[in-house]
Biopython code that builds the backbone (N, CA, C, O; Angstrom):
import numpy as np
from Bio.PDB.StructureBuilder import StructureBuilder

atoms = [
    (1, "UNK", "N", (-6.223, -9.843, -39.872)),
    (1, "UNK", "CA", (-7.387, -9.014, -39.591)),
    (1, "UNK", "C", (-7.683, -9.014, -38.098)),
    (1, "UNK", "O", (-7.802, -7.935, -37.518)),
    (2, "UNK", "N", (-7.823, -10.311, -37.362)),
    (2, "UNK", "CA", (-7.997, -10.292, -36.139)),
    (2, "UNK", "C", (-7.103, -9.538, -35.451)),
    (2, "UNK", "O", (-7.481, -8.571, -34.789)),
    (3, "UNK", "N", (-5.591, -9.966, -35.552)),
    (3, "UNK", "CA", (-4.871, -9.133, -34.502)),
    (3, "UNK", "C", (-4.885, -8.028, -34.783)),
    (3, "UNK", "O", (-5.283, -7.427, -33.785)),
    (4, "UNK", "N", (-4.626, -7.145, -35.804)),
    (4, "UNK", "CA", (-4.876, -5.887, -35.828)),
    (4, "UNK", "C", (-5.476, -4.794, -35.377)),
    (4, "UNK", "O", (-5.158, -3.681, -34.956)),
    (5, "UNK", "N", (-7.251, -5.954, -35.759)),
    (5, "UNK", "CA", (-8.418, -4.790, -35.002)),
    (5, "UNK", "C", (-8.039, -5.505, -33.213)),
    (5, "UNK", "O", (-8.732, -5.109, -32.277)),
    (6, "UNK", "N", (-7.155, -6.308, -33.025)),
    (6, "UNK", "CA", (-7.137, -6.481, -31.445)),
    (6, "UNK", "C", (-6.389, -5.055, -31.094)),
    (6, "UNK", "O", (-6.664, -4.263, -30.193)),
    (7, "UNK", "N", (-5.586, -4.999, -31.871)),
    (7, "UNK", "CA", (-4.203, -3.933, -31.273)),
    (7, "UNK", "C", (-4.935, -2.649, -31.704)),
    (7, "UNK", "O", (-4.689, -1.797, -30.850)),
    (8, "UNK", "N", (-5.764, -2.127, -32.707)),
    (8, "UNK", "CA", (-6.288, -1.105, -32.485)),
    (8, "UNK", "C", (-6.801, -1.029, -31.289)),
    (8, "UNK", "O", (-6.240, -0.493, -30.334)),
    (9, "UNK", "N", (-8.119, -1.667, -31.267)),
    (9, "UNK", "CA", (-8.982, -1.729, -30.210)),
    (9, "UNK", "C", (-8.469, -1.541, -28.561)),
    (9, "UNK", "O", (-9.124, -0.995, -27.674)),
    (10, "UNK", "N", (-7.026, -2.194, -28.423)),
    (10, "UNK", "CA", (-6.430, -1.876, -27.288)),
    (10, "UNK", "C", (-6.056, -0.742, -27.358)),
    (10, "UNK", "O", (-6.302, 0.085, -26.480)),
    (11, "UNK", "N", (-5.460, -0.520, -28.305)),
    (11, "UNK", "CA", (-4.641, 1.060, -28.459)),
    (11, "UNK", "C", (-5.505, 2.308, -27.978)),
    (11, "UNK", "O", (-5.111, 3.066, -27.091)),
    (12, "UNK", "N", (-6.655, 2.445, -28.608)),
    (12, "UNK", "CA", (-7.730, 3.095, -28.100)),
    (12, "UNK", "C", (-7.976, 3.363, -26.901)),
    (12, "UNK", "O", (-8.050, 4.472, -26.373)),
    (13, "UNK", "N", (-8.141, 2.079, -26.334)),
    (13, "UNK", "CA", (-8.414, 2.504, -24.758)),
    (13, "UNK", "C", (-7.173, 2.592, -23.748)),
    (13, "UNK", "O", (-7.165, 3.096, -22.625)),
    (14, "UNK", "N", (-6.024, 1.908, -24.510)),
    (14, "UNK", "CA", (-5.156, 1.959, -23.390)),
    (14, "UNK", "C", (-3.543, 2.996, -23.597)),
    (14, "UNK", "O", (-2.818, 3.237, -22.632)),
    (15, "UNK", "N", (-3.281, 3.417, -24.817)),
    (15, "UNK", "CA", (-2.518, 4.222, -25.056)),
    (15, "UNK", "C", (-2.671, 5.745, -24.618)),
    (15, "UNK", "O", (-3.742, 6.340, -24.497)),
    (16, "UNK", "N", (-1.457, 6.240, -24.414)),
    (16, "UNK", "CA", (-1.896, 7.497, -24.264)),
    (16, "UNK", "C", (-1.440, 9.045, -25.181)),
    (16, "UNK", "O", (-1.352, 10.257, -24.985)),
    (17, "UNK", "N", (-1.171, 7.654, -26.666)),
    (17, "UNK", "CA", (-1.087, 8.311, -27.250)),
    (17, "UNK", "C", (-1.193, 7.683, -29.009)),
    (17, "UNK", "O", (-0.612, 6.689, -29.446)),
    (18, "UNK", "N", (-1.948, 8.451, -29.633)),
    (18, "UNK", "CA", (-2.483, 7.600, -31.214)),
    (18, "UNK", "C", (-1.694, 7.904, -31.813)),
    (18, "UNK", "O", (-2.018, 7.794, -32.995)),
    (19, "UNK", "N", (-0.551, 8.332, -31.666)),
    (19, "UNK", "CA", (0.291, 9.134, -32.998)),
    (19, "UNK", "C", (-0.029, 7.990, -34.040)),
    (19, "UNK", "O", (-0.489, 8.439, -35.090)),
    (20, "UNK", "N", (0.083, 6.865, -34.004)),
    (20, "UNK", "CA", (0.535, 5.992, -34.782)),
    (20, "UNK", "C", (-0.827, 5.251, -35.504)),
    (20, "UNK", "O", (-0.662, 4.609, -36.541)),
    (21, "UNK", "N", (-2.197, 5.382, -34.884)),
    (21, "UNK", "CA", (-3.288, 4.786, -35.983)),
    (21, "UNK", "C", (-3.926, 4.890, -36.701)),
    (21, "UNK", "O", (-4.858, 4.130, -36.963)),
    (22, "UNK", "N", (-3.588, 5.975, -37.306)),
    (22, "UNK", "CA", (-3.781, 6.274, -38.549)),
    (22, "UNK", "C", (-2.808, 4.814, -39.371)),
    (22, "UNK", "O", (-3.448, 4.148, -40.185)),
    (23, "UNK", "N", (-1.698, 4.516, -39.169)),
    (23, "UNK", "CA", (-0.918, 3.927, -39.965)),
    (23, "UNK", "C", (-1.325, 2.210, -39.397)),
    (23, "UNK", "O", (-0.877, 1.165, -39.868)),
    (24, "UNK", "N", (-2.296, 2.372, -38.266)),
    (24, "UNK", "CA", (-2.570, 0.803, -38.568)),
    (24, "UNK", "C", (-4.127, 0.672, -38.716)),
    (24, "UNK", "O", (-4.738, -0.396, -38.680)),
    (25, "UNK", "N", (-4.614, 1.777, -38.869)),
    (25, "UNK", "CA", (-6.026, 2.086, -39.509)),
    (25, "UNK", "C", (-5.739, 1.521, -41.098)),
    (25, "UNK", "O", (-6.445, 0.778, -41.780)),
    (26, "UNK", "N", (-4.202, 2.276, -41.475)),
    (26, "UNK", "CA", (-4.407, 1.562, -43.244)),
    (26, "UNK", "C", (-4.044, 0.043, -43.678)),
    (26, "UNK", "O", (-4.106, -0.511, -44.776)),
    (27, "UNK", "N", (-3.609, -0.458, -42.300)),
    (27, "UNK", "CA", (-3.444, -1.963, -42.451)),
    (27, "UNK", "C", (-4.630, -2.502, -42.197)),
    (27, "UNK", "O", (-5.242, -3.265, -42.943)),
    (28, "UNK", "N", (-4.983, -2.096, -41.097)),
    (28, "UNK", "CA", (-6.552, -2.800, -41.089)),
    (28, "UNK", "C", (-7.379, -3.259, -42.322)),
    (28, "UNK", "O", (-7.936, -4.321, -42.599)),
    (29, "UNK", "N", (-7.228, -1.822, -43.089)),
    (29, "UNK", "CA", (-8.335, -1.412, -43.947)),
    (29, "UNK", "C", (-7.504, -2.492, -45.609)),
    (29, "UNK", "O", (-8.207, -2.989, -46.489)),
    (30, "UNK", "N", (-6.166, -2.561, -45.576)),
    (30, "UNK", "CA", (-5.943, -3.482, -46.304)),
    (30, "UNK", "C", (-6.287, -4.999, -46.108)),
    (30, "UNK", "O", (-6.429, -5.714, -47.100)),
    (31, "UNK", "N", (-6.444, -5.574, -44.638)),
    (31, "UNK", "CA", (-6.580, -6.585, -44.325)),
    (31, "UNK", "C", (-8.174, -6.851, -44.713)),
    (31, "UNK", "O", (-8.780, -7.845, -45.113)),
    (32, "UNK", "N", (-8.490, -5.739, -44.461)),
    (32, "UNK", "CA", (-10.473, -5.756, -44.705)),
    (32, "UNK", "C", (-10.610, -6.131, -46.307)),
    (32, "UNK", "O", (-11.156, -7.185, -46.632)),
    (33, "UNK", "N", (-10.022, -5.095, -47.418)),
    (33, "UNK", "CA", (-10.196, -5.352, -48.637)),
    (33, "UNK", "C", (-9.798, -6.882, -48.739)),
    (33, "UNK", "O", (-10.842, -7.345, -49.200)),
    (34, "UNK", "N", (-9.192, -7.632, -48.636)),
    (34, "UNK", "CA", (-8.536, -9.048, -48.974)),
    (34, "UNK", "C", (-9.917, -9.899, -49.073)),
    (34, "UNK", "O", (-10.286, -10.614, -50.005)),
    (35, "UNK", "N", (-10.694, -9.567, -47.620)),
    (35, "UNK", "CA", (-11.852, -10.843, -48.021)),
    (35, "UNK", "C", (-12.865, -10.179, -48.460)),
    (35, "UNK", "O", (-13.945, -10.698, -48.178)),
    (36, "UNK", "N", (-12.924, -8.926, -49.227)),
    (36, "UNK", "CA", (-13.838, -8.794, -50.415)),
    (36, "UNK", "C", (-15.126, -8.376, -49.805)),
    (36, "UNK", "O", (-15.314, -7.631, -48.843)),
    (37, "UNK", "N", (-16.214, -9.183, -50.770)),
    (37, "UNK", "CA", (-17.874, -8.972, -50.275)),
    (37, "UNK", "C", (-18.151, -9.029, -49.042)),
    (37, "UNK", "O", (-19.109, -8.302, -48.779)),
    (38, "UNK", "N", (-17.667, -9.664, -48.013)),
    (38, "UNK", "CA", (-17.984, -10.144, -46.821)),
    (38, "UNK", "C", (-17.771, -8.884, -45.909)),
    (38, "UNK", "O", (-18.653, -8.393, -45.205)),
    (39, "UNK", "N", (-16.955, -8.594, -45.976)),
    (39, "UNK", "CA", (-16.924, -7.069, -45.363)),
    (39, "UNK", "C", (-16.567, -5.890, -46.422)),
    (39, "UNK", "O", (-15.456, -5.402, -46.215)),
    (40, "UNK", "N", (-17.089, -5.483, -47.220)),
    (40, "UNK", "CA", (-17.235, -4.757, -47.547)),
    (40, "UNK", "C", (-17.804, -3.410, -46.820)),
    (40, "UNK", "O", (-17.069, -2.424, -46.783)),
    (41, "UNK", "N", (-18.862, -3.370, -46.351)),
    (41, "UNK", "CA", (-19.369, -2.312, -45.499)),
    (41, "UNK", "C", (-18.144, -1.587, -44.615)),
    (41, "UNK", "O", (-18.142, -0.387, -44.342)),
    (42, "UNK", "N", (-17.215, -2.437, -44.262)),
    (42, "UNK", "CA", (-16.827, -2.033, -43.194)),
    (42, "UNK", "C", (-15.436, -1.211, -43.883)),
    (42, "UNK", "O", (-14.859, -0.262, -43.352)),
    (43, "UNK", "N", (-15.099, -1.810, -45.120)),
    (43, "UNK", "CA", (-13.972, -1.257, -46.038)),
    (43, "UNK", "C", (-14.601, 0.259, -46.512)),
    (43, "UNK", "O", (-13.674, 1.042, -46.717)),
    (44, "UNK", "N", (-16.017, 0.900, -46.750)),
    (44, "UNK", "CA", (-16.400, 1.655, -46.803)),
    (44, "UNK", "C", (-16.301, 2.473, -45.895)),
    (44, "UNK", "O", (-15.894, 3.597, -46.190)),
    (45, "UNK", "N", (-16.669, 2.138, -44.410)),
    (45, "UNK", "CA", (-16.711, 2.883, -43.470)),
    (45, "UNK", "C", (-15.440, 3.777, -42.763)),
    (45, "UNK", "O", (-15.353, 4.861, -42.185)),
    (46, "UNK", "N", (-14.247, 2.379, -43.258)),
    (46, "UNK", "CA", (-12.871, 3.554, -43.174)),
    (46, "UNK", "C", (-12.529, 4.081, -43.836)),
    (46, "UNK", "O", (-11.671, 4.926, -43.580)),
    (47, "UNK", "N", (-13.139, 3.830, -45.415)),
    (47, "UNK", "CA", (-13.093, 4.955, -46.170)),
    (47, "UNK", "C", (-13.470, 6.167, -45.507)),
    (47, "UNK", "O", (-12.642, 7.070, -45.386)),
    (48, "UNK", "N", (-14.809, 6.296, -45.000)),
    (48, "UNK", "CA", (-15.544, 7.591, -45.269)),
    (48, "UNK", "C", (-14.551, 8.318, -43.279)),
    (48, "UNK", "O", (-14.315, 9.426, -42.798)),
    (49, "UNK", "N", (-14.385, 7.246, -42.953)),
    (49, "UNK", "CA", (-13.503, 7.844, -41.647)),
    (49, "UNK", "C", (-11.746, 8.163, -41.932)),
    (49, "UNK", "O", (-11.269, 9.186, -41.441)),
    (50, "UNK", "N", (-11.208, 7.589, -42.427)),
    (50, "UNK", "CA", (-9.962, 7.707, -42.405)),
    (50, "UNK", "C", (-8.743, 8.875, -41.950)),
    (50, "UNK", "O", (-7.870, 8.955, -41.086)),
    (51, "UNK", "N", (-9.401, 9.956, -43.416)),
    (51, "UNK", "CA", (-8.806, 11.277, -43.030)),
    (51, "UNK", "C", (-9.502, 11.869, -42.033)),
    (51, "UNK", "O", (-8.769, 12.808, -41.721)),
    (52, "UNK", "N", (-10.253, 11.902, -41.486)),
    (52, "UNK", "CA", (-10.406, 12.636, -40.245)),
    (52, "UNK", "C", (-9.687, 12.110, -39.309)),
    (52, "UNK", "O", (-9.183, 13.010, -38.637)),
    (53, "UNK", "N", (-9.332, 10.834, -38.859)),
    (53, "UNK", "CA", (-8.480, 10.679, -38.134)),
    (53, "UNK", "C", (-7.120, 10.762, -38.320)),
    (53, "UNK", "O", (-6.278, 10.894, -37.431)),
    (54, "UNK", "N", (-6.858, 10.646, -39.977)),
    (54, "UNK", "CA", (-5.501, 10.659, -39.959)),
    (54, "UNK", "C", (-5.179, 12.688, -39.868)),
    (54, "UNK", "O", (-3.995, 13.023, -39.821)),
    (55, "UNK", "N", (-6.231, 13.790, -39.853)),
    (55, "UNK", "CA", (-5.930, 14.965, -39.605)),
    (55, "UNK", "C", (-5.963, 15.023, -38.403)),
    (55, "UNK", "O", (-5.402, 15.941, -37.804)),
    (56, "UNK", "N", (-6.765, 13.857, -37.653)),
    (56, "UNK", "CA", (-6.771, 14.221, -36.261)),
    (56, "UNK", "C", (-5.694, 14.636, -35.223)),
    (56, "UNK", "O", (-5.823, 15.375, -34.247)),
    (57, "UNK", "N", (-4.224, 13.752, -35.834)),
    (57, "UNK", "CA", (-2.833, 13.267, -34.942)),
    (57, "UNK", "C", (-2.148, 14.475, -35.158)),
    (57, "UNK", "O", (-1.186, 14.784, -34.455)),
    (58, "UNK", "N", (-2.740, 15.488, -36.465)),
    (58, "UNK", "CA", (-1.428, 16.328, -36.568)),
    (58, "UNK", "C", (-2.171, 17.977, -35.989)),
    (58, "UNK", "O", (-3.067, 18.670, -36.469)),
    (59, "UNK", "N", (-1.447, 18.109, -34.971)),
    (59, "UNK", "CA", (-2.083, 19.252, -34.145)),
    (59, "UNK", "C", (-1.505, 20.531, -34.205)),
    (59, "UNK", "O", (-2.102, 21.605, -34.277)),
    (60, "UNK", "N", (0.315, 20.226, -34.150)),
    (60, "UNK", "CA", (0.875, 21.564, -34.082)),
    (60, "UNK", "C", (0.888, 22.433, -35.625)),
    (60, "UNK", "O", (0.295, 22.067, -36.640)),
    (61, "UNK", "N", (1.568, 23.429, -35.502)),
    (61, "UNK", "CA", (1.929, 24.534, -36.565)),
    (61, "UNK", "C", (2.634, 23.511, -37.670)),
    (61, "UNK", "O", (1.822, 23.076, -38.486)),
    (62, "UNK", "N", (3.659, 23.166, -37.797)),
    (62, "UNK", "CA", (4.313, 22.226, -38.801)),
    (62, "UNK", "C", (3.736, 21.373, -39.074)),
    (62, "UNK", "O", (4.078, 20.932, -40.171)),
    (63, "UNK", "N", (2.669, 20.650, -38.443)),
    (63, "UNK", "CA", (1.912, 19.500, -39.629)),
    (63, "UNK", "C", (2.972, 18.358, -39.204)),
    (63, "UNK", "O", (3.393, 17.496, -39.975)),
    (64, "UNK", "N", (3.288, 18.481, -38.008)),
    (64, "UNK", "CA", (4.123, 17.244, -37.300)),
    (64, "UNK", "C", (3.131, 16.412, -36.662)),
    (64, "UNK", "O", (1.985, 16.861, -36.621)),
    (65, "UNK", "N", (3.409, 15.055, -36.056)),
    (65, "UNK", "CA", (2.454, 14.234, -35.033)),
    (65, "UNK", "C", (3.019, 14.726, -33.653)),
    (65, "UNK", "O", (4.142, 14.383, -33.284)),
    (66, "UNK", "N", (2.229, 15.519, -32.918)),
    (66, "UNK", "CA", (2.693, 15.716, -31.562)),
    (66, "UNK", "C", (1.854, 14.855, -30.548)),
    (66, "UNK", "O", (0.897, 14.330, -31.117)),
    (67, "UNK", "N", (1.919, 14.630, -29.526)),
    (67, "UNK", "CA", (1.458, 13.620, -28.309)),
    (67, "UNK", "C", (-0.315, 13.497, -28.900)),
    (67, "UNK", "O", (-1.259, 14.062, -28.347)),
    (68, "UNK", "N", (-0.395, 12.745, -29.954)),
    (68, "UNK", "CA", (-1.767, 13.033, -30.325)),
    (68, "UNK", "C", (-3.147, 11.704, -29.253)),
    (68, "UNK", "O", (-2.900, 10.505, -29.379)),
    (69, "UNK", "N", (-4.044, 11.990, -28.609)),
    (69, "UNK", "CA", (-5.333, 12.035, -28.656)),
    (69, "UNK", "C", (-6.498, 12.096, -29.144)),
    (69, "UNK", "O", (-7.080, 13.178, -29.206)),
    (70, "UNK", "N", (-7.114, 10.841, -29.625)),
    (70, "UNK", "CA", (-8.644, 11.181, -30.893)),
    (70, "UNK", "C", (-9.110, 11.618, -29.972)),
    (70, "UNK", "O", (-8.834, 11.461, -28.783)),
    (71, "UNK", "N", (-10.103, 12.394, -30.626)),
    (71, "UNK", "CA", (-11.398, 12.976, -30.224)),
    (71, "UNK", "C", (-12.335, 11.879, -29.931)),
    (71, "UNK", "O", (-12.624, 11.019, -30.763)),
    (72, "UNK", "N", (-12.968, 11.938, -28.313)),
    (72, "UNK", "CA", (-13.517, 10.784, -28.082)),
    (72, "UNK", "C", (-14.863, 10.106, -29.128)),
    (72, "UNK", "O", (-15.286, 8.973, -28.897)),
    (73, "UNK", "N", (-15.298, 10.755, -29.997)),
    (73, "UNK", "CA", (-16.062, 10.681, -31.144)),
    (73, "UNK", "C", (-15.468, 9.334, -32.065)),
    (73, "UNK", "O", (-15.911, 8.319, -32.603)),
    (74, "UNK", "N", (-14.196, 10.027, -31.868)),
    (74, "UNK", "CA", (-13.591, 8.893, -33.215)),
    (74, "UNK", "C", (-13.009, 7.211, -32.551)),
    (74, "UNK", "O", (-13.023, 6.030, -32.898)),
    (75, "UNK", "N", (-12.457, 8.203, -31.217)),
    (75, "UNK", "CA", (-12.072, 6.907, -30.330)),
    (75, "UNK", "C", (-13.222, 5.516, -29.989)),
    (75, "UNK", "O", (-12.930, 4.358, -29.691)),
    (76, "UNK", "N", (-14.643, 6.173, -30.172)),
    (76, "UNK", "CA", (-15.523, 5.445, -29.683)),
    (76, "UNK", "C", (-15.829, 4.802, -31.408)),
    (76, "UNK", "O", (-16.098, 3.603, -31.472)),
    (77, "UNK", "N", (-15.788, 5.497, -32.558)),
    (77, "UNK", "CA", (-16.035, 4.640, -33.890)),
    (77, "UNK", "C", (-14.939, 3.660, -33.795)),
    (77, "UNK", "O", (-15.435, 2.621, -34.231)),
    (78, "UNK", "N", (-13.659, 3.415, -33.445)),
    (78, "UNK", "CA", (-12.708, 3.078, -33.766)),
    (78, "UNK", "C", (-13.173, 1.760, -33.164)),
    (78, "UNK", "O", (-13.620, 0.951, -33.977)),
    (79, "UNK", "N", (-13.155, 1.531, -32.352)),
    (79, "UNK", "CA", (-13.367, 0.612, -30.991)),
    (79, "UNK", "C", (-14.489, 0.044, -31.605)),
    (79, "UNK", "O", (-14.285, -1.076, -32.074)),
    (80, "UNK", "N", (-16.143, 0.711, -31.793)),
    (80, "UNK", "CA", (-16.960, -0.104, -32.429)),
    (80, "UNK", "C", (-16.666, -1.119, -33.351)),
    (80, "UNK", "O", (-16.901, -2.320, -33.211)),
    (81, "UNK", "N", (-15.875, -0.280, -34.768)),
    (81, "UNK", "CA", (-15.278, -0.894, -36.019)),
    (81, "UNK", "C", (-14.328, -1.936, -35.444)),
    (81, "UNK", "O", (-14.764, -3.065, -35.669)),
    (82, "UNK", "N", (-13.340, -1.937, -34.873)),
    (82, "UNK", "CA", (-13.080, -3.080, -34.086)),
    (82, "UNK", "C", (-13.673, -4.401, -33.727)),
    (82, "UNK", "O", (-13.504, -5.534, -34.177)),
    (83, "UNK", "N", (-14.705, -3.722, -32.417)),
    (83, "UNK", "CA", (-15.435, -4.828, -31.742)),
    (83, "UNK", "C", (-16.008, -5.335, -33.487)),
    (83, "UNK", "O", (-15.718, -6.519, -33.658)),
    (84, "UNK", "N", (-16.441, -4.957, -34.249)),
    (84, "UNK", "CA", (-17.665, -5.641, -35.097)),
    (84, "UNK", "C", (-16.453, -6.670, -36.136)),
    (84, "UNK", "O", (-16.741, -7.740, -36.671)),
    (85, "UNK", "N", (-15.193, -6.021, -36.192)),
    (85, "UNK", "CA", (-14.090, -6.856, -37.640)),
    (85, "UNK", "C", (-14.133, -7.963, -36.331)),
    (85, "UNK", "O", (-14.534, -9.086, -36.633)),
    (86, "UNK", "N", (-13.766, -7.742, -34.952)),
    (86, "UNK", "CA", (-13.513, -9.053, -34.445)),
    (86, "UNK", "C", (-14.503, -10.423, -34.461)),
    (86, "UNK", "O", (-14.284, -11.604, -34.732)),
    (87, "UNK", "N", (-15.857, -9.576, -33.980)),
    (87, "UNK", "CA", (-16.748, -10.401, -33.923)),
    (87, "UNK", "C", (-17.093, -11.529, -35.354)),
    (87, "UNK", "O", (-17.416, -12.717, -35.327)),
    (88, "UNK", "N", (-16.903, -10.727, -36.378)),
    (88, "UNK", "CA", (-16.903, -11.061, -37.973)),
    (88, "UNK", "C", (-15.533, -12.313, -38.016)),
    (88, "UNK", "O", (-15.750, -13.466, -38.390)),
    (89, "UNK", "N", (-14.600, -11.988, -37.712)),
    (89, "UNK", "CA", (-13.279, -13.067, -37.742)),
    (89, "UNK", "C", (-13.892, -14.328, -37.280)),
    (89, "UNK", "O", (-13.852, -15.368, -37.936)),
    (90, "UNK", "N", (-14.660, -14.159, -35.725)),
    (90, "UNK", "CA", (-14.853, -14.747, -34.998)),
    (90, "UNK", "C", (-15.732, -15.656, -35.683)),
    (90, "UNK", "O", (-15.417, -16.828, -35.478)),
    (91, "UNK", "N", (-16.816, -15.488, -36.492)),
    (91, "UNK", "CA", (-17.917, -15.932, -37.029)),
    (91, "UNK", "C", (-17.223, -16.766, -38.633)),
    (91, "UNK", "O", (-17.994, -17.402, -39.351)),
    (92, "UNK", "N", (-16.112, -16.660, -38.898)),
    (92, "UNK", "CA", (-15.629, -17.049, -40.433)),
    (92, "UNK", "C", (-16.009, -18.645, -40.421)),
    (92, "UNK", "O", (-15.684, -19.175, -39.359)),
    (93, "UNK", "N", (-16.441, -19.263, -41.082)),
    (93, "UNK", "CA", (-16.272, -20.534, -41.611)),
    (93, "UNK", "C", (-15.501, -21.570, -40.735)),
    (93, "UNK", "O", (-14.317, -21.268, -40.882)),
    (94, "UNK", "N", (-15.557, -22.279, -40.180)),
    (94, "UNK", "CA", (-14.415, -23.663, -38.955)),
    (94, "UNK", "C", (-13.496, -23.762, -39.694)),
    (94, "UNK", "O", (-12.429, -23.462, -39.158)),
    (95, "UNK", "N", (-13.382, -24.286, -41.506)),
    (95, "UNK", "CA", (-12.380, -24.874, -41.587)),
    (95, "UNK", "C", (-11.126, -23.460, -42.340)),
    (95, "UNK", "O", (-9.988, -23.542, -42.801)),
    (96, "UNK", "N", (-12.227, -22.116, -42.099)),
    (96, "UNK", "CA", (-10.747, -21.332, -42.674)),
    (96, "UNK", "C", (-10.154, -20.862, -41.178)),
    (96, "UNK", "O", (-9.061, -20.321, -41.016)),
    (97, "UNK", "N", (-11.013, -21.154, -40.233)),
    (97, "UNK", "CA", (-10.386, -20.677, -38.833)),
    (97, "UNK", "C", (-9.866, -21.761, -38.304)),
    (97, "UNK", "O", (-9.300, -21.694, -37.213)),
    (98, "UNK", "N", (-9.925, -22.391, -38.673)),
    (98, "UNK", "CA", (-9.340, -23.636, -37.739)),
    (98, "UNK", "C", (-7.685, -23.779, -36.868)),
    (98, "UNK", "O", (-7.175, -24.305, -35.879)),
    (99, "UNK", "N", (-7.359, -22.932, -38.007)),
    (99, "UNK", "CA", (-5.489, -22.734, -37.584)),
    (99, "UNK", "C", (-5.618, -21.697, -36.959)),
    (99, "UNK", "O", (-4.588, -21.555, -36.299)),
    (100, "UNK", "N", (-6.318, -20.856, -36.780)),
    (100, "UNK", "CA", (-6.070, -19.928, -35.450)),
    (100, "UNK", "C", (-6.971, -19.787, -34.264)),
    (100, "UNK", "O", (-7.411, -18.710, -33.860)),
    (101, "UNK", "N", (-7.219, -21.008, -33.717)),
    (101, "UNK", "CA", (-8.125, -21.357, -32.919)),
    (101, "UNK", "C", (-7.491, -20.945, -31.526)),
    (101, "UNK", "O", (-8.269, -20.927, -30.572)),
    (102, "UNK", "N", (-6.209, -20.623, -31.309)),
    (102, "UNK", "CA", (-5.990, -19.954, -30.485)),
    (102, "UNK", "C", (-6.293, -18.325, -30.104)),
    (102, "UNK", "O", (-6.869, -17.951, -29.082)),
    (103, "UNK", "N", (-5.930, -17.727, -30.840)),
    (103, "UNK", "CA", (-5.983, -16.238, -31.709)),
    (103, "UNK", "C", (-7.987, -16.104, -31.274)),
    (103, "UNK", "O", (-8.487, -15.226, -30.571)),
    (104, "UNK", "N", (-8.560, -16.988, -31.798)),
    (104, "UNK", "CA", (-9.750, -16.835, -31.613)),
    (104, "UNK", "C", (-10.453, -16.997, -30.057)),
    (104, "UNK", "O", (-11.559, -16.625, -29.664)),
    (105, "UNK", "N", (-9.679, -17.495, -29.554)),
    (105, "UNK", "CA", (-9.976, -18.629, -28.105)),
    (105, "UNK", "C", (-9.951, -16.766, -27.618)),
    (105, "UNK", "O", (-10.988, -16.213, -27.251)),
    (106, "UNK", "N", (-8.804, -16.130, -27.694)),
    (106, "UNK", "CA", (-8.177, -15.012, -27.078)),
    (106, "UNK", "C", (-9.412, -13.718, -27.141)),
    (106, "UNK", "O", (-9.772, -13.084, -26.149)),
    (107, "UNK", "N", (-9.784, -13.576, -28.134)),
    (107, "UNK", "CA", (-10.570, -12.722, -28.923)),
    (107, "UNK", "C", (-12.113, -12.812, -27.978)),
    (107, "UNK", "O", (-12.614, -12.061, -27.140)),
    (108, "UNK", "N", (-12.478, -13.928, -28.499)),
    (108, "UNK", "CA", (-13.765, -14.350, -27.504)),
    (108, "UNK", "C", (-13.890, -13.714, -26.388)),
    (108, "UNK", "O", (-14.683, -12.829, -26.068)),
    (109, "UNK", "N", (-12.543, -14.532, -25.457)),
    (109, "UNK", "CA", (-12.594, -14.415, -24.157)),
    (109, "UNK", "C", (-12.612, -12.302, -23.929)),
    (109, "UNK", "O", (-13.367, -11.698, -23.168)),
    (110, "UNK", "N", (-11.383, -11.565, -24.995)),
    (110, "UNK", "CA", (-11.354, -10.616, -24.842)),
    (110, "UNK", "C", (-12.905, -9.557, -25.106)),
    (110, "UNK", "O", (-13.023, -8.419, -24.652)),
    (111, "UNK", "N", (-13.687, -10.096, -25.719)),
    (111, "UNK", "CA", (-14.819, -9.584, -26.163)),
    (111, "UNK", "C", (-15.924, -9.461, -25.472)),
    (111, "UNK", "O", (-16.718, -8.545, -25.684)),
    (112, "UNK", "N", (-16.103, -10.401, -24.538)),
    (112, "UNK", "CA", (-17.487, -10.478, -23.819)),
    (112, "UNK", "C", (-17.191, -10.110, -22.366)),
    (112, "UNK", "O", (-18.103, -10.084, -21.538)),
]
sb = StructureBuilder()
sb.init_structure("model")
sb.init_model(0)
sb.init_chain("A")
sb.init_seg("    ")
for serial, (resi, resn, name, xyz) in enumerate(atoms, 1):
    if name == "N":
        sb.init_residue(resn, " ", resi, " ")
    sb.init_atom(name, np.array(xyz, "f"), 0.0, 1.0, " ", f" {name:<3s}", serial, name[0])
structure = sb.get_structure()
């Protein structure tokens, strides 16, 4: 869950091109379902976002992915939903985080 929404969250701001997150939007969103009640909200929220971004990438006539760009609308939900799965990782329980206390060390520092 953590690295994921890390590599979205970078992707966003630093790619210059999304062809591809839609397809780690649906990993995310699998990684989200796993811990259940706890984030739930947020498993909703890519519900209700998903296909718009995943129509977002396909621009030309054929329904191909060409050099795609979100719409800064979505780029800025993306990044929120991000910042908030990280902050949430960040906050889990000591002894289920404990083994990735590096991963977390990273996150922190990347966050504030």
């Amino acid at each position: 869950l953590l690295v994921i929404a890390q590599q979205i969250q970078s992707d966003v701001l630093t790619c210059a091109s999304h062809k591809y997150i839609a397809h780690q939007l649906a990993i995310l969103y699998q990684c989200v379902g796993t811990f259940g009640e706890p984030l739930f909200e947020y498993k909703k929220s890519i519900e209700t976002k998903f296909n718009e971004i995943k129509t977002a990438c396909f621009t030309d006539s054929s329904g191909s992915p060409s050099t795609c760009r979100l719409p800064s609308h979505l780029s800025q939900w993306l990044w929120t939903l991000t910042h908030k799965l990280i902050q949430a990782s960040i906050s889990f329980h000591p002894d289920f985080t404990s083994q990735f206390k590096p991963l977390l060390y990273t996150a922190r520092k990347e966050c504030f």
